[in-house]
N, C-alpha and C positions, 0 to 999 in steps of 0.2 A: 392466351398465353402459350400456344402450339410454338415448340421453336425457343422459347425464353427458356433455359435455363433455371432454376430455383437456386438463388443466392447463398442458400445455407449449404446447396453443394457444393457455389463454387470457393465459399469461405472454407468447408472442409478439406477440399483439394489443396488450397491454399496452405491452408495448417501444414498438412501429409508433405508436402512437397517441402517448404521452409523445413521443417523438425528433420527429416533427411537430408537436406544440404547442409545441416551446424556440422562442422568440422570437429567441434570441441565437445560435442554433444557426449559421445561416449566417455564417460567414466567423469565426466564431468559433475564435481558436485555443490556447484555456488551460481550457478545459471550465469545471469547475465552482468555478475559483478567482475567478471570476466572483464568486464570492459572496464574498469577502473585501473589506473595505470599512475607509473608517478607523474605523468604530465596532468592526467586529471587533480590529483590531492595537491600537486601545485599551484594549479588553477584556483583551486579552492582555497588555501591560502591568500594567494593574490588577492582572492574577489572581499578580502575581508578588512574594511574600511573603516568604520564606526564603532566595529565590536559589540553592536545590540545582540541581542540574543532572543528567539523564539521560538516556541514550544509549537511545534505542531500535532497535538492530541488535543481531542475532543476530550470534556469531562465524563469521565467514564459514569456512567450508569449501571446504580446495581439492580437487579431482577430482569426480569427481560418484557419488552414492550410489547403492548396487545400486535397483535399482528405480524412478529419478527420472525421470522424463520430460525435465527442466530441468532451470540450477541448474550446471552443469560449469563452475569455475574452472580454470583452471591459470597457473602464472609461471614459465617458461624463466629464470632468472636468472645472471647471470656478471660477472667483476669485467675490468679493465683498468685497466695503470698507465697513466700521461701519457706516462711515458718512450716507451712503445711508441709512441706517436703523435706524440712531439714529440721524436725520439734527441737532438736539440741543446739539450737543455732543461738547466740547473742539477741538480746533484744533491737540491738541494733540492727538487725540481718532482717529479722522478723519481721519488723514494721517496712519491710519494701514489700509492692506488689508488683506484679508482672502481667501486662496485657498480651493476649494469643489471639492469634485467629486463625481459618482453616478455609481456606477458597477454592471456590469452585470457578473456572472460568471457560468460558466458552466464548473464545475471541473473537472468530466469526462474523459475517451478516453486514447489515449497514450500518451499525449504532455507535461502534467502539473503534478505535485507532488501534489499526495491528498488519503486521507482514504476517505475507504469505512465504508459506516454504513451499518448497519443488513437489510437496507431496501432498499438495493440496486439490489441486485439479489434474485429472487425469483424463485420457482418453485410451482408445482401443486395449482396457483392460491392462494397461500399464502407464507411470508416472514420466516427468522430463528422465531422456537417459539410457528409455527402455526398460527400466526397472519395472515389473511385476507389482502389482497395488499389493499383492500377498506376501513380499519380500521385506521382510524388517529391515535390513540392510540397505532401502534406498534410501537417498536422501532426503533428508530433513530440518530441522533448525539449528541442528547443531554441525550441523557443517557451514552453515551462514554465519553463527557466532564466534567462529576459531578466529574471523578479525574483522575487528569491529568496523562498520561501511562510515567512511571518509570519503567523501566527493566533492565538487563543485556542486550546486544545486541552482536550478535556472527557472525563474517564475516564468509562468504563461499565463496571464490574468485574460482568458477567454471573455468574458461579459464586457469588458473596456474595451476588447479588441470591435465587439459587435455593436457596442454603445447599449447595452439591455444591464439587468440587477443581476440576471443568473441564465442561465440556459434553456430554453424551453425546451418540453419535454417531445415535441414535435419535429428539432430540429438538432440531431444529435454533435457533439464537435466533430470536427473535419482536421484532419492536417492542415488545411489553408488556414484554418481559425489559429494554430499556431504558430504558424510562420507569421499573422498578422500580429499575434499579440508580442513575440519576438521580434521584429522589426519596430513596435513601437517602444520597444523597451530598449533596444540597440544595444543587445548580446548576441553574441553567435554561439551557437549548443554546438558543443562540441564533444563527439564517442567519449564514453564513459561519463557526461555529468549525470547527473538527475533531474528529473523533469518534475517540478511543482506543477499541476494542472491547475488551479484554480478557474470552476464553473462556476461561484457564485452561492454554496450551497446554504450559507450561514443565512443569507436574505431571502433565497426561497424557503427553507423553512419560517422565518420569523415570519412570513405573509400566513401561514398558519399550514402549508406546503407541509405533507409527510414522505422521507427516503422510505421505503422498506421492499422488501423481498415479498414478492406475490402482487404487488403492485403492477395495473394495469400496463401504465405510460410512465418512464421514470426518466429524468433527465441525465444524460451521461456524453459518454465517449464511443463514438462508434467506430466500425471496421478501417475506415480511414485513418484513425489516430493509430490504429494497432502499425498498418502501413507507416505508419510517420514513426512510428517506434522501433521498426526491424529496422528500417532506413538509417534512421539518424544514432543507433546502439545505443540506445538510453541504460543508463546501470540499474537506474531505480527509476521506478513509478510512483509517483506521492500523487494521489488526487484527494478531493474533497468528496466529489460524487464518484460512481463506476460506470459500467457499460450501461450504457443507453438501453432503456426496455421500448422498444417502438415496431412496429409492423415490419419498418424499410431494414432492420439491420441483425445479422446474425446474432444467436443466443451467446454471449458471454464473447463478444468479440473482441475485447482486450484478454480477460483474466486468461482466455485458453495459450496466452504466450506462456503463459507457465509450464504447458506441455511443452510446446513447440519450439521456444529459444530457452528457458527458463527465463524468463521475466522475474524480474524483484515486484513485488509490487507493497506497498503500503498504503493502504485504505481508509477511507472517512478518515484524513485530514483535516487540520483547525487549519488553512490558510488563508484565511481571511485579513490576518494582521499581517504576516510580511507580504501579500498580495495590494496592501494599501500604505506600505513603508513606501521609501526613494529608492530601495533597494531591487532589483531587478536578478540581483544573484547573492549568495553567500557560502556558508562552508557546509554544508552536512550533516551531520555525525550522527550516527546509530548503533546502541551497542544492545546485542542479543544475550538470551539464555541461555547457555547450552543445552539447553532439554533435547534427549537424543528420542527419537521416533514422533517426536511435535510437529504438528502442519501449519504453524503459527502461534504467537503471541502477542500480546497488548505491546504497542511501543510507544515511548515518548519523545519521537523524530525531537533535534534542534538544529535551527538554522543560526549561525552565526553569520553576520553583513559588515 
């Protein structure tokens, strides 16, 4: 290997040099929705034909799963009448009860549907921005919540493109797999929509297939897609799976756009159902919390077609 290079250098050099050419970069605090424009949320309009509507979250899961890094839901929940609180209350007040609950969540990992904020991944001791990991003032989710993400949004059904159920874990996506799966769907992605990824995730697990973190070999998206992503100004990231865990491809070589351009990204995607509609594109729509210093939360993406 005298003379070869080590890939995870020249993925690094890659980052450093991208994250210094963003023009927007400084003082920038909504990454790459930057790219969304009114020609895009016109687009998205356009592309909506039938009016179906789809959920893209996975059924949340509460406790967290043997082997997950992330991902631990839990809901303390418990009821109280009025009476208890208000003994001089009408009998009529009295007889109401009241359900509560108290949640702990930790969005994170492979298991649950959620965006990333800008303050999720970092590198050289500071976030997208330049901002300091120690500075409360970088951003966060509530700079992505101040308006709610409206876009076109553009399936890539990768497994059709290759003729396979899901993506093998040996053979990570490439940009060429979505230029094919976009060409047979006969859309053109255009800066600022959203890129639905769909790998097939729903049938590799049903084969009895486990996603999780610490995992060997995991199927995903490699350094390729990231290139097809600065390339083409994708707003949003929606996949099913994430980066490819494989020997051939740098550590987290999609998610570190979140340094480097501020990448949106939304994670463990249901698209499995608009990936098998006639639909090839639809509307969007994403609305956040404002939780100010959050590095993410649970979302319930919907595509309208």
């Amino acid at each position: 290997m005298d003379g070869i290079e080590n890939p995870n250098t020249t993925f690094s050099r890659w980052l450093d040099d991208m994250a210094a050419a963003i023009p927007s970069r400084d003082g920038d605090r909504t990454g790459t929705l930057r790219h969304i424009d009114v020609e895009a949320r016109r687009r998205a309009v356009q592309s909506i034909i039938d009016n179906e509507t789809y959920s893209l979250s996975r059924p949340i899961e509460l406790g967290a799963r043997e082997g997950a890094l992330y991902g631990s839901i839990s809901i303390d929940g418990s009821t109280f009448s009025y009476g208890s609180v208000r003994p001089e209350a009408p009998i009529e007040v009295t007889s109401v009860i009241a359900g509560v609950d108290t949640s702990k969540i930790d969005a994170h990992g492979h298991q649950q549907t959620h965006i990333d904020a800008l303050n999720h991944l970092g590198r050289h001791g500071s976030w997208y921005g330049g901002h300091s990991v120690d500075d409360e003032a970088a951003p966060s989710l509530i700079d992505l919540a101040k308006t709610p993400i409206v876009t076109r949004a553009v399936v890539a059904d990768v497994p059709a493109a290759r003729g396979t159920d899901w993506v093998d874990p040996s053979e990570p996506v490439t940009g060429d797999d979505i230029n094919r799966a976009l060409a047979a769907s006969k859309v053109n992605f255009e800066p600022g929509d959203a890129l639905l990824l769909y790998m097939g995730r729903d049938r590799y697990e049903a084969q009895g297939n486990t996603v999780r973190a610490g995992d060997g070999s995991v199927p995903g998206a490699g350094w390729d897609v990231s290139r097809w992503i600065v390339e083409h100004q994708v707003s949003v990231l929606c996949w099913d799976l994430q980066d490819a865990v494989c020997a051939t491809e740098p550590f987290l070589a999609v998610h570190l756009l979140i340094w480097a351009i501020g990448q949106i990204i939304v994670d463990n995607c249901h698209l499995a159902d608009v990936a098998r509609s006639n639909r090839a594109s639809g509307m969007l729509v994403i609305a956040l919390p404002p939780l100010p210093g959050a590095t993410g939360f649970l979302v319930n993406p919907v595509i309208v077609t």
